[in-house]
PDB file with one MODEL, atoms N, CA, C and O in Angstrom:
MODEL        1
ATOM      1  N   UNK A   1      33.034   7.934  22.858  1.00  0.00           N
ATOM      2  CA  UNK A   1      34.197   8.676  23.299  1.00  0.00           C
ATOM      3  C   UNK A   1      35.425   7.824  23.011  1.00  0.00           C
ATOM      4  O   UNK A   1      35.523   6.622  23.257  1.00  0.00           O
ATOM      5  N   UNK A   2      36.227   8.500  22.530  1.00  0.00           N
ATOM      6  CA  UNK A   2      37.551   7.776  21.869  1.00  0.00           C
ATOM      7  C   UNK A   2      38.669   8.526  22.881  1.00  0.00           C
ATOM      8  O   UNK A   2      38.964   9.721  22.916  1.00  0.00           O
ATOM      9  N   UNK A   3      39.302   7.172  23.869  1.00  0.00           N
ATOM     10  CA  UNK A   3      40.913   7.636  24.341  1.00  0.00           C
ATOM     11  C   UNK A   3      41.923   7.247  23.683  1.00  0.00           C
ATOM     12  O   UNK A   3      41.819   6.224  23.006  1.00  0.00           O
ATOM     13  N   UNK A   4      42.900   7.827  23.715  1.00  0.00           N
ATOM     14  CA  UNK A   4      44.289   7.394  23.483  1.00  0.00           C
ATOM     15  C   UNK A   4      44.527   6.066  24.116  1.00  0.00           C
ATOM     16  O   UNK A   4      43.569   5.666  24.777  1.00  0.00           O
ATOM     17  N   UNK A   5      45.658   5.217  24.075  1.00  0.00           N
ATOM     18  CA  UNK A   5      46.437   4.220  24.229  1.00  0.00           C
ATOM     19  C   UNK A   5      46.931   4.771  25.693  1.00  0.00           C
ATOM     20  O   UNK A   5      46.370   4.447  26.740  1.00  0.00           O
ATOM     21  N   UNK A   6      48.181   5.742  25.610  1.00  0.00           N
ATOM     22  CA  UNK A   6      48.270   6.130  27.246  1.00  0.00           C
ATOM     23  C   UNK A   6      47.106   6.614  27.852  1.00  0.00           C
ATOM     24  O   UNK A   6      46.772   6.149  28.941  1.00  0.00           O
ATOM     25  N   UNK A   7      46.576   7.305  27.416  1.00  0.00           N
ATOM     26  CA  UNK A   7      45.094   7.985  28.041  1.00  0.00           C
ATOM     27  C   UNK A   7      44.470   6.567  29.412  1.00  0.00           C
ATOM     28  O   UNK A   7      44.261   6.558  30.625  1.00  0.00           O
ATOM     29  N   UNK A   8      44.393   5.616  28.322  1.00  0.00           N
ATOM     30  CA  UNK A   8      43.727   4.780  28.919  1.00  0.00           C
ATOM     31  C   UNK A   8      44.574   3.599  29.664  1.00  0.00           C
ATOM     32  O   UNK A   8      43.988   2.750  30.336  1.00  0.00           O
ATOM     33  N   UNK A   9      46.248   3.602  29.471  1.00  0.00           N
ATOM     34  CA  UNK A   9      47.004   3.248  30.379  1.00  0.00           C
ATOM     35  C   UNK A   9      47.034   4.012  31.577  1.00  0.00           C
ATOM     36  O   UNK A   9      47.307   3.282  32.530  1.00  0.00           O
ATOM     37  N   UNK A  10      46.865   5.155  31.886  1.00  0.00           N
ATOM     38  CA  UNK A  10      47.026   6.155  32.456  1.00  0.00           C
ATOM     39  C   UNK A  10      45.579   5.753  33.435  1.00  0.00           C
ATOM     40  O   UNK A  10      45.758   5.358  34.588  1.00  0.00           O
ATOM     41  N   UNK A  11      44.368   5.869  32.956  1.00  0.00           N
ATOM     42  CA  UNK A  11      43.607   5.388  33.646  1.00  0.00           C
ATOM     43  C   UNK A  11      43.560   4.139  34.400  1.00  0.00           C
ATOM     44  O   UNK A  11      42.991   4.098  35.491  1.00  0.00           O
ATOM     45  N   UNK A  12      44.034   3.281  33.965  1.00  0.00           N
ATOM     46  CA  UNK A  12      44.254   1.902  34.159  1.00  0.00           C
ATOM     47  C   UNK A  12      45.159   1.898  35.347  1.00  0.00           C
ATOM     48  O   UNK A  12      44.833   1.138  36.258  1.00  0.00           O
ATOM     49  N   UNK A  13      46.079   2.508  35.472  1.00  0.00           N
ATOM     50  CA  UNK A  13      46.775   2.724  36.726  1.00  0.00           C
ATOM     51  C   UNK A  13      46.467   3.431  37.612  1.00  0.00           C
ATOM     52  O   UNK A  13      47.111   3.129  38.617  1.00  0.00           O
ATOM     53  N   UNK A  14      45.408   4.715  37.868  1.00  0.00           N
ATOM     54  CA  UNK A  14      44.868   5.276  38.327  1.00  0.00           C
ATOM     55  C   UNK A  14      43.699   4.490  39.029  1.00  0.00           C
ATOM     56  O   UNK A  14      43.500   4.586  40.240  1.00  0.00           O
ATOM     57  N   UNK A  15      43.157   3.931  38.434  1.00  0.00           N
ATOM     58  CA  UNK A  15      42.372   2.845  39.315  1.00  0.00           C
ATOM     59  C   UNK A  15      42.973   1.490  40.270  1.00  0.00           C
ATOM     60  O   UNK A  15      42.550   1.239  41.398  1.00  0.00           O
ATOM     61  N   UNK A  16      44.087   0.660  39.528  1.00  0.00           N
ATOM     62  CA  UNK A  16      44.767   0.002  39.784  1.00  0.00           C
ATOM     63  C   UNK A  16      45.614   0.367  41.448  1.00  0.00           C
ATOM     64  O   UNK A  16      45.980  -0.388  42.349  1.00  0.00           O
ATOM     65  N   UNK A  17      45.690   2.095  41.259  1.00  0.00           N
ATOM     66  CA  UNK A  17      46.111   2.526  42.550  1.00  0.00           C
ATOM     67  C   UNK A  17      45.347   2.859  43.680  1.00  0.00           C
ATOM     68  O   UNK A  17      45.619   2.925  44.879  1.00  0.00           O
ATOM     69  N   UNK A  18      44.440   3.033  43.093  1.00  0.00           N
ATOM     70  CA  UNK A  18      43.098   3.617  43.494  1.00  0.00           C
ATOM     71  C   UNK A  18      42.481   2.402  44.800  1.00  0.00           C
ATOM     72  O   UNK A  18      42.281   2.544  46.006  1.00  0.00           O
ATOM     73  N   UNK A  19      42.352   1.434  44.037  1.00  0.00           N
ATOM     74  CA  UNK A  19      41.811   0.294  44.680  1.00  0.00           C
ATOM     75  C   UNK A  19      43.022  -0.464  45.674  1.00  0.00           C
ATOM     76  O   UNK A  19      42.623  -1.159  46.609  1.00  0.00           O
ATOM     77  N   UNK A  20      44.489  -0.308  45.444  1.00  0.00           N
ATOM     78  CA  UNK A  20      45.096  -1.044  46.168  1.00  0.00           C
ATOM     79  C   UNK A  20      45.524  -0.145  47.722  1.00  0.00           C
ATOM     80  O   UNK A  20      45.732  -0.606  48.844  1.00  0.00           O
ATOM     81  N   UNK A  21      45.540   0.935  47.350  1.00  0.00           N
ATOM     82  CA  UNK A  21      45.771   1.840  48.325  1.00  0.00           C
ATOM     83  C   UNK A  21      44.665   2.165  49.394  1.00  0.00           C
ATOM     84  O   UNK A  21      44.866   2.500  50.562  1.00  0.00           O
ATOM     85  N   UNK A  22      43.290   1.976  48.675  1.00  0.00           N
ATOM     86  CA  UNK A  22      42.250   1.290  49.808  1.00  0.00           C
ATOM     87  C   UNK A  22      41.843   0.336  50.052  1.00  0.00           C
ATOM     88  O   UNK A  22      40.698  -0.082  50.220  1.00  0.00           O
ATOM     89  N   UNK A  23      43.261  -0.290  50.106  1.00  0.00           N
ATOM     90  CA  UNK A  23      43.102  -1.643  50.362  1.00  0.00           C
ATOM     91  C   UNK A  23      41.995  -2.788  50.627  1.00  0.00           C
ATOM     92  O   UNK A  23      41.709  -3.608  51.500  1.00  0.00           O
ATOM     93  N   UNK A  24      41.315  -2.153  48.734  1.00  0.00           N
ATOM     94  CA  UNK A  24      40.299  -3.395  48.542  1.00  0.00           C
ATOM     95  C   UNK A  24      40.749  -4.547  47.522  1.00  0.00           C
ATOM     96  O   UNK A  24      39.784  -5.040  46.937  1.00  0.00           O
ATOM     97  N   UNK A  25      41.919  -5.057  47.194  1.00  0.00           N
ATOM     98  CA  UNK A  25      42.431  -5.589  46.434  1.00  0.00           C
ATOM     99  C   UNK A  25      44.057  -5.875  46.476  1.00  0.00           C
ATOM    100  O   UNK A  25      44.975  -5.057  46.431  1.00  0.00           O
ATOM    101  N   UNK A  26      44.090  -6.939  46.553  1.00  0.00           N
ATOM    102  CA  UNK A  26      45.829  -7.524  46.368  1.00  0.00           C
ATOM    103  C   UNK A  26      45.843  -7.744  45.219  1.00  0.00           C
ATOM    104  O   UNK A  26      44.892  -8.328  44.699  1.00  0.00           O
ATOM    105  N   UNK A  27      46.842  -7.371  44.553  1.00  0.00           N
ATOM    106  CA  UNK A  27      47.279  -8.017  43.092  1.00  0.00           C
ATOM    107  C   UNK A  27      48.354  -9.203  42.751  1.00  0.00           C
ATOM    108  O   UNK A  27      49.423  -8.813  42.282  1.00  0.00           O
ATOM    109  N   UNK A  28      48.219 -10.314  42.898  1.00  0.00           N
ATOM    110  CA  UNK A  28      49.017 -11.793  42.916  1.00  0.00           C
ATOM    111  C   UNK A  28      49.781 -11.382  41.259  1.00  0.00           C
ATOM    112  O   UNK A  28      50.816 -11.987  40.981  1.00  0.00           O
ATOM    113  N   UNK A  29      49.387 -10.666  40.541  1.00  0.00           N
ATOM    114  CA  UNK A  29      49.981 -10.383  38.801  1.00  0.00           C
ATOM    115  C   UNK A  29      49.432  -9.179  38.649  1.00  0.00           C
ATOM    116  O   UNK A  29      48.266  -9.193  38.254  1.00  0.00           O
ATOM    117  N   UNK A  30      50.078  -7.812  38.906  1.00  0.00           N
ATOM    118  CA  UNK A  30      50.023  -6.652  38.824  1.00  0.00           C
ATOM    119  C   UNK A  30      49.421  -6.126  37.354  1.00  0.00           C
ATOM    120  O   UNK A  30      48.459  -5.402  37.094  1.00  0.00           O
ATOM    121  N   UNK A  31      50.427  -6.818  36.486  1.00  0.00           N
ATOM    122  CA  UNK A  31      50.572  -6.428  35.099  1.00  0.00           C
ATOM    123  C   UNK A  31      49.238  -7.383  34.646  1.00  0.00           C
ATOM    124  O   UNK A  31      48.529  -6.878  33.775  1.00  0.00           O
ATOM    125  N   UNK A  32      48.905  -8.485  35.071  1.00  0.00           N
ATOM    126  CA  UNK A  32      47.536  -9.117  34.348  1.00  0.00           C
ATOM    127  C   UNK A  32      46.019  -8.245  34.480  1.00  0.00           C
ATOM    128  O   UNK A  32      45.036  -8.074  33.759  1.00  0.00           O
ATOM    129  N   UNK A  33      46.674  -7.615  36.492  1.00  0.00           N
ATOM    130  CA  UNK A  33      45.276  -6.975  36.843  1.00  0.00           C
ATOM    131  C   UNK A  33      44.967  -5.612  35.797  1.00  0.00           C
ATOM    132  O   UNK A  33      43.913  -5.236  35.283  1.00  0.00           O
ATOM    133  N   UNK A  34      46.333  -5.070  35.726  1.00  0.00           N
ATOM    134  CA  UNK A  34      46.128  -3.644  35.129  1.00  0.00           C
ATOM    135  C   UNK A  34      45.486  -4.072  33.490  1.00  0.00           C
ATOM    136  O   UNK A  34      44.500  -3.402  33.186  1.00  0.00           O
ATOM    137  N   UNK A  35      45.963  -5.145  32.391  1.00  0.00           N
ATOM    138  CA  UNK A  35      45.625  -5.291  31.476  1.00  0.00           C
ATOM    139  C   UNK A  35      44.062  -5.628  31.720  1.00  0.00           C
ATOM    140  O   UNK A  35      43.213  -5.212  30.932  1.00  0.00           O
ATOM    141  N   UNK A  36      43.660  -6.556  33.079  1.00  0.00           N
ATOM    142  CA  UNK A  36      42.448  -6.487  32.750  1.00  0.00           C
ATOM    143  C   UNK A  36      41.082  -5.519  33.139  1.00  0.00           C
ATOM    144  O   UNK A  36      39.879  -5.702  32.952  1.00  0.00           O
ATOM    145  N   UNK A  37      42.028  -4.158  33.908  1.00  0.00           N
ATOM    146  CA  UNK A  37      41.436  -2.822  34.336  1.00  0.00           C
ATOM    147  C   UNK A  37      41.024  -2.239  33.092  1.00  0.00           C
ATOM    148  O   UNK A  37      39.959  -1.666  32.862  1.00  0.00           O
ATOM    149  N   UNK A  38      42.321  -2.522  32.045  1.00  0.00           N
ATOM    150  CA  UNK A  38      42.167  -1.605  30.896  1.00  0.00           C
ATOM    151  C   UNK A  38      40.932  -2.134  29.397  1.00  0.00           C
ATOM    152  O   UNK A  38      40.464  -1.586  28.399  1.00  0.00           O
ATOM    153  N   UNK A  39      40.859  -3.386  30.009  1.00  0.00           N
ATOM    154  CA  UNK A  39      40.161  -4.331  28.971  1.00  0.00           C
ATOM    155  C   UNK A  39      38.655  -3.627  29.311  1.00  0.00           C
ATOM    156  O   UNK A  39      37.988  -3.101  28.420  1.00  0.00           O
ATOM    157  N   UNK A  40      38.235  -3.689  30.659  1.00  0.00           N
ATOM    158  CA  UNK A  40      37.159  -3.078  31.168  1.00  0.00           C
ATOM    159  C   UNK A  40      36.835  -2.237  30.632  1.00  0.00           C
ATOM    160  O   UNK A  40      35.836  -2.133  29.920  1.00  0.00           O
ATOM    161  N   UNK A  41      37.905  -1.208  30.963  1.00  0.00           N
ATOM    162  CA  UNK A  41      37.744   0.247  30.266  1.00  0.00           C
ATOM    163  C   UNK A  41      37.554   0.631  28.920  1.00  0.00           C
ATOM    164  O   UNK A  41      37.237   1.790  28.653  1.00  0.00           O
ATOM    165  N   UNK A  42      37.733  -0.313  27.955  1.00  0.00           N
ATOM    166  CA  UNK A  42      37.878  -0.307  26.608  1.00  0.00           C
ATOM    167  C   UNK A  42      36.181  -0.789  26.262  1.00  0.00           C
ATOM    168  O   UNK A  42      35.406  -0.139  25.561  1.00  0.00           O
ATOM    169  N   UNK A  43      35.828  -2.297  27.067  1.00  0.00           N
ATOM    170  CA  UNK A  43      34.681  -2.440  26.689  1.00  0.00           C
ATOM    171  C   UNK A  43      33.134  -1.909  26.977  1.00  0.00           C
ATOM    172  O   UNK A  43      32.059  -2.122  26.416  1.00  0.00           O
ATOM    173  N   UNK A  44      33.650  -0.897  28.439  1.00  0.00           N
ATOM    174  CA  UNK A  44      32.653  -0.124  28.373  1.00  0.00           C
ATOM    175  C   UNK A  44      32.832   1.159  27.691  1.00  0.00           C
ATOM    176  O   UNK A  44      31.764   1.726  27.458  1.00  0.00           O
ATOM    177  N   UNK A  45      33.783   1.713  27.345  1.00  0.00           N
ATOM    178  CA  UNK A  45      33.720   3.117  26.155  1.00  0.00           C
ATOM    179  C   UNK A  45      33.216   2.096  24.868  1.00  0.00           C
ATOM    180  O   UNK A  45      32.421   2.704  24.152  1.00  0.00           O
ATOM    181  N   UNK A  46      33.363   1.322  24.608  1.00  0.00           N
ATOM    182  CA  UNK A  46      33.068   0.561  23.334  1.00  0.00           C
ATOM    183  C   UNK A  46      31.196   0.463  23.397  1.00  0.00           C
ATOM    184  O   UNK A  46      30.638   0.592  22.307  1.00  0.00           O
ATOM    185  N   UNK A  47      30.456   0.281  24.423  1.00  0.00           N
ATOM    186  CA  UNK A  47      29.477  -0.168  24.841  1.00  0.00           C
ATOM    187  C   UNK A  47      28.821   1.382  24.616  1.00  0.00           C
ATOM    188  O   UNK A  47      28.050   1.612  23.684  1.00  0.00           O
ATOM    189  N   UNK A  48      29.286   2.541  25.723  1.00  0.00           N
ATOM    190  CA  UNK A  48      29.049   3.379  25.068  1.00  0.00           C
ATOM    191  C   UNK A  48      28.555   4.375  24.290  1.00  0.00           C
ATOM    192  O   UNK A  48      27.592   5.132  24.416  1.00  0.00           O
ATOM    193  N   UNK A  49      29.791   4.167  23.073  1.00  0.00           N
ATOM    194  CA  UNK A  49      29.333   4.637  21.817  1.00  0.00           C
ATOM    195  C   UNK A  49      28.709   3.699  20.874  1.00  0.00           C
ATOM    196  O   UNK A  49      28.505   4.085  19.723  1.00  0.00           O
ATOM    197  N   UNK A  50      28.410   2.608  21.203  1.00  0.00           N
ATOM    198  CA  UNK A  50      27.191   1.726  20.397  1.00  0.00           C
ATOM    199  C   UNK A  50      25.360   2.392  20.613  1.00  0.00           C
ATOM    200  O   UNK A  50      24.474   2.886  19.917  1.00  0.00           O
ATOM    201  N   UNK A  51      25.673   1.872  22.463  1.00  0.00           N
ATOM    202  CA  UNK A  51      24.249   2.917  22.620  1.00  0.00           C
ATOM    203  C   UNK A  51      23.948   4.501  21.977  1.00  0.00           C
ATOM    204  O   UNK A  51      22.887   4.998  21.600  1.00  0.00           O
ATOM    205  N   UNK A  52      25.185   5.007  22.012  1.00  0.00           N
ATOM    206  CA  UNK A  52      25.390   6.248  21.800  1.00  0.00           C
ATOM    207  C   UNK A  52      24.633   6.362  20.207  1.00  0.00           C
ATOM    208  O   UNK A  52      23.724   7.129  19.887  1.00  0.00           O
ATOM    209  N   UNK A  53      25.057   5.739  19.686  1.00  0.00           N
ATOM    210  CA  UNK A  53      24.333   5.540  17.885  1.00  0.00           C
ATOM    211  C   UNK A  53      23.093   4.687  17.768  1.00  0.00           C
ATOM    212  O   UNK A  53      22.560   4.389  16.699  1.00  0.00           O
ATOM    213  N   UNK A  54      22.687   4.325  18.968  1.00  0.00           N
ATOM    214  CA  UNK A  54      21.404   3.791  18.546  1.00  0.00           C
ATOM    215  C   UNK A  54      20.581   4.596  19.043  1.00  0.00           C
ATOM    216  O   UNK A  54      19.486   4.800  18.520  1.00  0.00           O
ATOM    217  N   UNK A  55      21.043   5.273  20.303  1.00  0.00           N
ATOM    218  CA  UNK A  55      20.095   6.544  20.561  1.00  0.00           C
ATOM    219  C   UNK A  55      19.534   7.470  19.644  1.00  0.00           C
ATOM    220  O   UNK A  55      18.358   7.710  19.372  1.00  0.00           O
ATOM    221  N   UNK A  56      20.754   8.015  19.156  1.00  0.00           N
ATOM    222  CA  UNK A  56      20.871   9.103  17.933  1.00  0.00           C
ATOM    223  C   UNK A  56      19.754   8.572  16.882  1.00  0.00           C
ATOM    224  O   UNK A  56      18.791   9.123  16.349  1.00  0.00           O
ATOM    225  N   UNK A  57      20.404   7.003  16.798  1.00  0.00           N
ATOM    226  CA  UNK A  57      18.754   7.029  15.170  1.00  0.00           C
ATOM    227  C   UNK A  57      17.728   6.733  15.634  1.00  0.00           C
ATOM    228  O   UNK A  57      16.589   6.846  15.180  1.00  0.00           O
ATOM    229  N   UNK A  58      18.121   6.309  16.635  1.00  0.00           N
ATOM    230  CA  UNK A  58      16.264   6.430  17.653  1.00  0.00           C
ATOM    231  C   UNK A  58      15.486   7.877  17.436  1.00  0.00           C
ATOM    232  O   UNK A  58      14.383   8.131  16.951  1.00  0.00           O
ATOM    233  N   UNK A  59      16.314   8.548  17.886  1.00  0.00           N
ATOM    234  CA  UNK A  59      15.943   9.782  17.920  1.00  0.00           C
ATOM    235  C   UNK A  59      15.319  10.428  16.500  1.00  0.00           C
ATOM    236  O   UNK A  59      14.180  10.885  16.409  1.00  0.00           O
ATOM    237  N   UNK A  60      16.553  10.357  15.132  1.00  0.00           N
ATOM    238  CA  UNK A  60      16.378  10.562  14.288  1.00  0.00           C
ATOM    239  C   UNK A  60      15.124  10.141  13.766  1.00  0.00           C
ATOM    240  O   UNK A  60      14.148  10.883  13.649  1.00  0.00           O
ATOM    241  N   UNK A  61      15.156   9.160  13.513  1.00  0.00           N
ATOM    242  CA  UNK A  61      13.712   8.074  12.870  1.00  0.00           C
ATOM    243  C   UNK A  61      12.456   8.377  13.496  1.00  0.00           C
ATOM    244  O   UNK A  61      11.495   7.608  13.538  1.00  0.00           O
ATOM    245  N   UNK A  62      12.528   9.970  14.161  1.00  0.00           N
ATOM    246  CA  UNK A  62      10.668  10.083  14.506  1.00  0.00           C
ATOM    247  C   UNK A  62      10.327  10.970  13.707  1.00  0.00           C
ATOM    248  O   UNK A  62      11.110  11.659  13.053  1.00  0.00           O
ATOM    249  N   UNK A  63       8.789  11.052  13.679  1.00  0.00           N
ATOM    250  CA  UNK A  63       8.549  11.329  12.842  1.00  0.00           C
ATOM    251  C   UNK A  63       8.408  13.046  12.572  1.00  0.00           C
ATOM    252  O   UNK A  63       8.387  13.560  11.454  1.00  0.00           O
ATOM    253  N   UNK A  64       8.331  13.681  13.694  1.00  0.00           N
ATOM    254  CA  UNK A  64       8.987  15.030  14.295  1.00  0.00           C
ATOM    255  C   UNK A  64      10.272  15.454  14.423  1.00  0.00           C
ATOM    256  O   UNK A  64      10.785  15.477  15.541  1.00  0.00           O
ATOM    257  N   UNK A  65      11.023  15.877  13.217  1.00  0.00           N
ATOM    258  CA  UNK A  65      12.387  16.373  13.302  1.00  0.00           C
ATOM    259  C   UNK A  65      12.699  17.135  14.737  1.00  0.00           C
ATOM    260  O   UNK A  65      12.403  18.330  14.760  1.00  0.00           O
ATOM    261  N   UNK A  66      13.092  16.739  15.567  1.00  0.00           N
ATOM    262  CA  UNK A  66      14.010  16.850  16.894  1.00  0.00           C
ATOM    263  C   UNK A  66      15.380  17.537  16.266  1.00  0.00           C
ATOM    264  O   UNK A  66      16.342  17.062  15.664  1.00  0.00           O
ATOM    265  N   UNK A  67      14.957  19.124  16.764  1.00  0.00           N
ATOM    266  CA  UNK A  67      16.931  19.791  16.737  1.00  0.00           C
ATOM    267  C   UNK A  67      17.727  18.608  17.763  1.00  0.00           C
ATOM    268  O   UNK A  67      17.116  18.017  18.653  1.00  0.00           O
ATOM    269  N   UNK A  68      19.077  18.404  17.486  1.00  0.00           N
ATOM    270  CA  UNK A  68      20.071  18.033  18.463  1.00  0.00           C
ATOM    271  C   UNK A  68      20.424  19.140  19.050  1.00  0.00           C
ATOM    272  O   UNK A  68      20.997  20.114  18.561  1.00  0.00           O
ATOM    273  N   UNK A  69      20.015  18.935  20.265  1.00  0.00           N
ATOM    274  CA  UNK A  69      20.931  20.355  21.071  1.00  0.00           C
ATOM    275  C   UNK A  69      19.752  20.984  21.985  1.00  0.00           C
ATOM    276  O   UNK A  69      19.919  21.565  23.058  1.00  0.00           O
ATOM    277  N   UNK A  70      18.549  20.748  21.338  1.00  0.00           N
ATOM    278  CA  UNK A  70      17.274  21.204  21.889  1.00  0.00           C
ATOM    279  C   UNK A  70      16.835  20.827  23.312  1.00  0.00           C
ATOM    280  O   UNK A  70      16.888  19.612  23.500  1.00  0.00           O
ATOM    281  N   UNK A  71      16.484  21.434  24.195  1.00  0.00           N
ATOM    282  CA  UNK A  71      15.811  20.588  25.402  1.00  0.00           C
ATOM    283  C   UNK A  71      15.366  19.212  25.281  1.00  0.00           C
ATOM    284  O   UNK A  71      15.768  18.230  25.905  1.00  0.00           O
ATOM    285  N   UNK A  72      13.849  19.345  23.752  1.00  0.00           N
ATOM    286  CA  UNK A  72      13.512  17.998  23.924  1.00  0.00           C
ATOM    287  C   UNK A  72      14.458  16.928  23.701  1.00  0.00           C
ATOM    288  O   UNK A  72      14.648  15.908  24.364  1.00  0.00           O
ATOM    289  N   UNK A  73      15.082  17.393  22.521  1.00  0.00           N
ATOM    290  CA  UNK A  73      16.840  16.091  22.282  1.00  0.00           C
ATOM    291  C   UNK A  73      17.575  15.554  23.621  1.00  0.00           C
ATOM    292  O   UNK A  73      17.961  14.385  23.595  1.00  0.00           O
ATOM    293  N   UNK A  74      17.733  16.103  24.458  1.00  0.00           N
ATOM    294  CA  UNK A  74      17.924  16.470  25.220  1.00  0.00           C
ATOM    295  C   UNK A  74      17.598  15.385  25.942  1.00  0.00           C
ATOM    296  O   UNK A  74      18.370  14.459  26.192  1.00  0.00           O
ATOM    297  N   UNK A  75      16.442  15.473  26.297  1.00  0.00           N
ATOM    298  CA  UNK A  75      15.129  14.965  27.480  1.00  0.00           C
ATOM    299  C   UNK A  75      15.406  13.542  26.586  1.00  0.00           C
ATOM    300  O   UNK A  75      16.334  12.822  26.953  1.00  0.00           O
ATOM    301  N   UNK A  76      14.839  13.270  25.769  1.00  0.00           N
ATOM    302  CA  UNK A  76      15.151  12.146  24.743  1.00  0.00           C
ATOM    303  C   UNK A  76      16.224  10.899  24.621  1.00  0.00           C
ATOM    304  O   UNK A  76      16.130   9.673  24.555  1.00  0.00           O
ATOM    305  N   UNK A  77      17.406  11.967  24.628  1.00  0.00           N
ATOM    306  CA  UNK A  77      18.676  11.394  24.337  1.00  0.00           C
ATOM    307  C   UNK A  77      18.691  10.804  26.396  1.00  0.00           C
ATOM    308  O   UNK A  77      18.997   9.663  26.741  1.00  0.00           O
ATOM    309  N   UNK A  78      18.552  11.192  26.735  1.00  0.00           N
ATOM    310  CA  UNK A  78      18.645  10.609  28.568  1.00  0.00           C
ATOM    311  C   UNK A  78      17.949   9.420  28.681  1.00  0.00           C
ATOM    312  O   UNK A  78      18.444   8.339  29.000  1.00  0.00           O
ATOM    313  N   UNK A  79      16.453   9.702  28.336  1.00  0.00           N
ATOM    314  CA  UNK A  79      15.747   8.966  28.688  1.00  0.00           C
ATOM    315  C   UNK A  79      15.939   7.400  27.589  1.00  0.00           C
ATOM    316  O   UNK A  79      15.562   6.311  28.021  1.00  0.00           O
ATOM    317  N   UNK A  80      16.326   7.489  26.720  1.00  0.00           N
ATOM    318  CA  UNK A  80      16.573   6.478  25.497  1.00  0.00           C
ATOM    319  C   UNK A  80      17.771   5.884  26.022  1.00  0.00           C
ATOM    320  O   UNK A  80      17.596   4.693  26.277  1.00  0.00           O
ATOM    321  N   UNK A  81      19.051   6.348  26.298  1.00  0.00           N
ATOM    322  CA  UNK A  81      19.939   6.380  26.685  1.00  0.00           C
ATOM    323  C   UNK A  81      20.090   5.234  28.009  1.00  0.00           C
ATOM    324  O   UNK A  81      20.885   4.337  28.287  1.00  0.00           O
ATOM    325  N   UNK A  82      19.251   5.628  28.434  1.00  0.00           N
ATOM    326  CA  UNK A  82      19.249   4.948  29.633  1.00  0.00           C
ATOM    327  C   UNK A  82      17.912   3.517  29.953  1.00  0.00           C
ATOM    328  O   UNK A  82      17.840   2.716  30.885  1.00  0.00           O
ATOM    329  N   UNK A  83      17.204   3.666  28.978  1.00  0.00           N
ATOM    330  CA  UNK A  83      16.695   2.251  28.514  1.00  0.00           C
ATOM    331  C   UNK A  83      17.584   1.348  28.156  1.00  0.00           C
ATOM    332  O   UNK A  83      17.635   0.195  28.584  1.00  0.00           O
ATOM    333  N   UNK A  84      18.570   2.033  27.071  1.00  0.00           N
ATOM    334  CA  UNK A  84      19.488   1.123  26.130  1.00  0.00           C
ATOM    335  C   UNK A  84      20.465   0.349  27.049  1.00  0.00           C
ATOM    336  O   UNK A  84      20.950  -0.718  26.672  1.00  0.00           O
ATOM    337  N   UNK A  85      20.730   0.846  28.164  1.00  0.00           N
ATOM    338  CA  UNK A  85      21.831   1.130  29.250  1.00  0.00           C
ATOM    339  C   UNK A  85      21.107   0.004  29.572  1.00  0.00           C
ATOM    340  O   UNK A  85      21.561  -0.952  28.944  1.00  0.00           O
ATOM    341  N   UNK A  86      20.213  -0.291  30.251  1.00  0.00           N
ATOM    342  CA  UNK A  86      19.783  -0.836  31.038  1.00  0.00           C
ATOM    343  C   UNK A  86      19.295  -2.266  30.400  1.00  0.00           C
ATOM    344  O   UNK A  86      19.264  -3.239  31.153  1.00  0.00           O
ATOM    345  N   UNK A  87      18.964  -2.392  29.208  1.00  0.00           N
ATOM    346  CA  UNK A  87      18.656  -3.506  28.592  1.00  0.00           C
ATOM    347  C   UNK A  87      20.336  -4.381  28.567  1.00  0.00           C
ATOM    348  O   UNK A  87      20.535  -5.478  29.088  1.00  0.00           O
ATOM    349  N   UNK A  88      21.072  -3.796  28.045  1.00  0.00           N
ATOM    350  CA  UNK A  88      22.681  -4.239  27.669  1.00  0.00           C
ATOM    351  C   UNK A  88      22.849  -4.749  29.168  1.00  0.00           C
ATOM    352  O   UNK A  88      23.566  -5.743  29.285  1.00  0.00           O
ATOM    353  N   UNK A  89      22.252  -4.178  30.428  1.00  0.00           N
ATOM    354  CA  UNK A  89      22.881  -4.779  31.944  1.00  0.00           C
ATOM    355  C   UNK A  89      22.624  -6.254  31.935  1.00  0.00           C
ATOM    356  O   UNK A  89      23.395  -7.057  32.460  1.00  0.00           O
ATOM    357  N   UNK A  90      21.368  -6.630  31.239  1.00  0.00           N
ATOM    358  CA  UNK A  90      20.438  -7.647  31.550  1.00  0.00           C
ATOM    359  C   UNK A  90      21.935  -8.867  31.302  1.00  0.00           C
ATOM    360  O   UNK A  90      21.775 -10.078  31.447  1.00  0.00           O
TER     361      UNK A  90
ENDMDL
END
């Protein structure tokens, strides 16, 4: 998933407000915290769409052509998805 520049300033402050207004967080450098809200945000959409393409040729590379869009794709793309997810936590 690809945001915009404000998109994801926009988010970045939305959380930034988010968290100070329930007052779980002081910000000593407002502008450092928000750059590093947005850094977050960048490296998990980045993270992602990496899994996102290794799923896909996971998927691809069997030996049973799988429609995209199909239930089993579907069932597949979750369950792969969320291996990949979970290895990258380690």
């Amino acid at each position: 998933m690809h945001f915009s520049e404000d998109r994801l300033t926009h988010l970045a402050h939305l959380i930034h407000d988010a968290l100070y207004k329930d007052d779980l967080l002081d910000y000593p450098d407002e502008d450092k915290a928000l750059r590093e809200i947005k850094k977050t945000l960048m490296d998990y959409l980045h993270l992602d769409e990496e899994i996102d393409g290794t799923v896909r040729a996971k998927i691809s590379s069997q030996k049973k052509g799988i429609a995209e869009g199909s239930r089993e794709w579907e069932i597949l793309y979750k369950k792969y998805f969320e291996e990949e997810m979970n290895k990258k936590r380690l």
